[in-house]
Each structure stands twice: as structure tokens, then as C-alpha cells.
C-alpha positions as CSV (number, residue, x, y, z in Angstrom):
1,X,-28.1,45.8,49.1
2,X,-25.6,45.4,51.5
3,X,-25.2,42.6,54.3
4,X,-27.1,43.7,57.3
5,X,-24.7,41.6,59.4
6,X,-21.7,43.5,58.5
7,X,-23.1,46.5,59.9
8,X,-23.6,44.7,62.9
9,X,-20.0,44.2,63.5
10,X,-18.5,45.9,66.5
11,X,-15.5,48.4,65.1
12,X,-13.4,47.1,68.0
13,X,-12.6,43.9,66.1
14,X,-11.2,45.8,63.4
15,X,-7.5,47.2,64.0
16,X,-6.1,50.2,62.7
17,X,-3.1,50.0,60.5
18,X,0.0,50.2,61.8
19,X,2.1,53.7,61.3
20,X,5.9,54.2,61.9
21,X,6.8,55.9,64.9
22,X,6.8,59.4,64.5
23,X,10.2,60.9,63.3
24,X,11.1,58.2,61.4
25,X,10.9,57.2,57.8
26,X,12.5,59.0,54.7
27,X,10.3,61.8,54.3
28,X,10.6,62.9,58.6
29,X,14.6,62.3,57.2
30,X,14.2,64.7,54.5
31,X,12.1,67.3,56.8
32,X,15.4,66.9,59.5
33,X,18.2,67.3,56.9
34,X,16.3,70.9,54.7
35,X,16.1,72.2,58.8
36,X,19.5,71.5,59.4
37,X,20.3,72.8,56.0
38,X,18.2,75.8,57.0
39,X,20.1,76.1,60.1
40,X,23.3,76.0,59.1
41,X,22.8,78.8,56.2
42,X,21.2,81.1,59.0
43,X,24.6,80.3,61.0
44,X,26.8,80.8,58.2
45,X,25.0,84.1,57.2
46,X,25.4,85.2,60.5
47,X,29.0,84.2,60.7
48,X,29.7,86.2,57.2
49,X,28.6,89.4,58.7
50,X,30.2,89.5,61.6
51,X,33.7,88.5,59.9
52,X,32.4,91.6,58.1
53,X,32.4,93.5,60.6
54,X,35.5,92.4,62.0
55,X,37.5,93.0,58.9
56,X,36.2,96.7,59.0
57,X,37.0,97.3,62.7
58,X,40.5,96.1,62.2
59,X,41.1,97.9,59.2
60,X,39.8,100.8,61.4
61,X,42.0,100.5,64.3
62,X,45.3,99.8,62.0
63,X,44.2,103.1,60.5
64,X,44.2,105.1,63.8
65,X,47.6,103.5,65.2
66,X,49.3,104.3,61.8
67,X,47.9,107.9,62.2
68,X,48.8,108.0,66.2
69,X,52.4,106.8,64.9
70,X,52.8,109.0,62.0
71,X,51.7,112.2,64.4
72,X,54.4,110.7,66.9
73,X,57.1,111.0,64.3
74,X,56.4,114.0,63.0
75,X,56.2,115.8,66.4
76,X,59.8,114.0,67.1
77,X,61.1,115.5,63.5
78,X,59.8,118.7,64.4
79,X,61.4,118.8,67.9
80,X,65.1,117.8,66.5
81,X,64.9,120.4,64.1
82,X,64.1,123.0,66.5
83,X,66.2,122.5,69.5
84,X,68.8,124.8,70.1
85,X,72.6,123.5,69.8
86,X,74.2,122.0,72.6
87,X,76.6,119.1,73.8
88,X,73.3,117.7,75.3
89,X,71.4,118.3,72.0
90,X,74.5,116.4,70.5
91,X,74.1,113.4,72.7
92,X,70.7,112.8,72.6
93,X,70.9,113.2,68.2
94,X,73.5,110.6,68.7
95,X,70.8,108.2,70.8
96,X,68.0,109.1,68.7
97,X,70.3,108.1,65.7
98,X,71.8,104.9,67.1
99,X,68.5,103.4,68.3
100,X,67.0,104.4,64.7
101,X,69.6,102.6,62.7
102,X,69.1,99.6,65.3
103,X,66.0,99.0,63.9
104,X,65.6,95.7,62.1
105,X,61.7,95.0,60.4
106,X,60.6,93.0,57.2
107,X,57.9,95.2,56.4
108,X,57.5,93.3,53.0
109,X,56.0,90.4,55.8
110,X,53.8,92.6,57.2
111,X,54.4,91.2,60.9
112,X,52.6,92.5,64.1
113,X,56.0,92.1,65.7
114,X,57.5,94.8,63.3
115,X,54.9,97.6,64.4
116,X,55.7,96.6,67.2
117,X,58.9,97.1,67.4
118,X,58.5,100.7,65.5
119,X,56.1,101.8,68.4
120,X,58.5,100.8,70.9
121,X,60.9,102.9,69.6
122,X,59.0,105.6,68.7
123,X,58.5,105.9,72.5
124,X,62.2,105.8,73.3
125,X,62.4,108.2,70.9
126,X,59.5,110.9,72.6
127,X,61.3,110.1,76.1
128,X,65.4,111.2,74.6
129,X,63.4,114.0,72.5
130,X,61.9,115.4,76.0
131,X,65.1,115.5,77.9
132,X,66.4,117.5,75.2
């Protein structure tokens, strides 16, 4: 049988064990790093799709300013061939002609600055094609 006296013993005496504080430890370490972990996949999941989407939107736009520019041309091909002769006509072919062979681009670079440049002169080119 067991000691009656031990029973007897007020529970008050006896003090819990000690735990770490909560948060800390290598297991509350290992909970906090898969979270992160977690975390930063979400982000970077998130951060995939939109470049995504970015890359599509991009190749989008390019698509419709090289189709705008392309249309722009045409219609200023189409006017120099159908104009009437005159010593006007003459001068502004002789613009048109001079600001073309201005034009300097790389296109093997691939530059913003190059477009640019074409769409600038594409507009000179609509504004000398009007007068005419």
C-alpha cells in the first residue's frame, strides 16, 4: 500500500517544471523558417505571374505600335505615289527623301531610342505628305 502521508501533501509544495518561453527553442525555429519558406514561395509565385503577364502586355503593345507604324507608312507610300506632278510635289519628295536617308538606327540592338526615332519621323513624314 501506499504512504498515507504522501497523499497528504499539499500540491502547492510541488513546482511545475520549467518550460522555455514560448517561441523559442529549435522546433518554434523550425516552425518560423517552413512559414517563411511558405511565404516566400507564395511571393515568388505571385511575382512569376505577374512578370507573366507583363511580358504578354508588352509584347501586345509592341505589336499594335508596329502595326500603327506599318499602317502610317503605307498610307505615306500610297500618298507619294498618287499625287499629281508638280514643283511643290517635287519639293516635298525631296524633304521626304532627305529626312529618310537622315535616318541613323542599329536595329540589330534593338533600342527603344531607334523606334523612336522611326516614329518621329514617320510623323514629319504624314505632316510634308499633307501639304502635298
Amino acid at each position: 500500500m501506499a504512504d498515507p502521508t504522501s497523499r497528504d501533501k499539499p500540491k502547492s509544495d510541488q513546482k511545475p517544471p520549467e518550460k522555455p518561453a514560448k517561441g523559442t527553442g529549435k522546433k518554434a525555429a523550425e516552425r518560423r523558417g517552413t512559414k517563411r519558406q511558405a511565404r516566400e514561395a507564395e511571393v515568388q509565385a505571385a511575382l512569376v505571374l505577374d512578370l507573366d503577364h507583363l511580358r504578354s502586355v508588352a509584347r501586345e503593345i509592341a505589336s499594335h505600335f508596329m502595326e500603327r507604324l506599318e499602317s502610317e507608312i503605307v498610307q505615306i507610300r500610297e500618298t507619294v505615289l498618287a499625287s499629281p506632278a508638280s514643283a511643290k510635289r517635287l519639293r516635298h519628295l525631296s524633304t521626304i527623301q532627305r529626312a529618310l536617308q537622315g535616318l541613323t538606327v542599329k536595329p540589330q540592338k534593338g533600342r527603344r531610342k531607334d523606334l523612336k526615332r522611326i516614329d518621329e519621323l514617320v510623323v514629319l513624314l504624314n505632316r510634308i505628305v499633307q501639304k502635298m
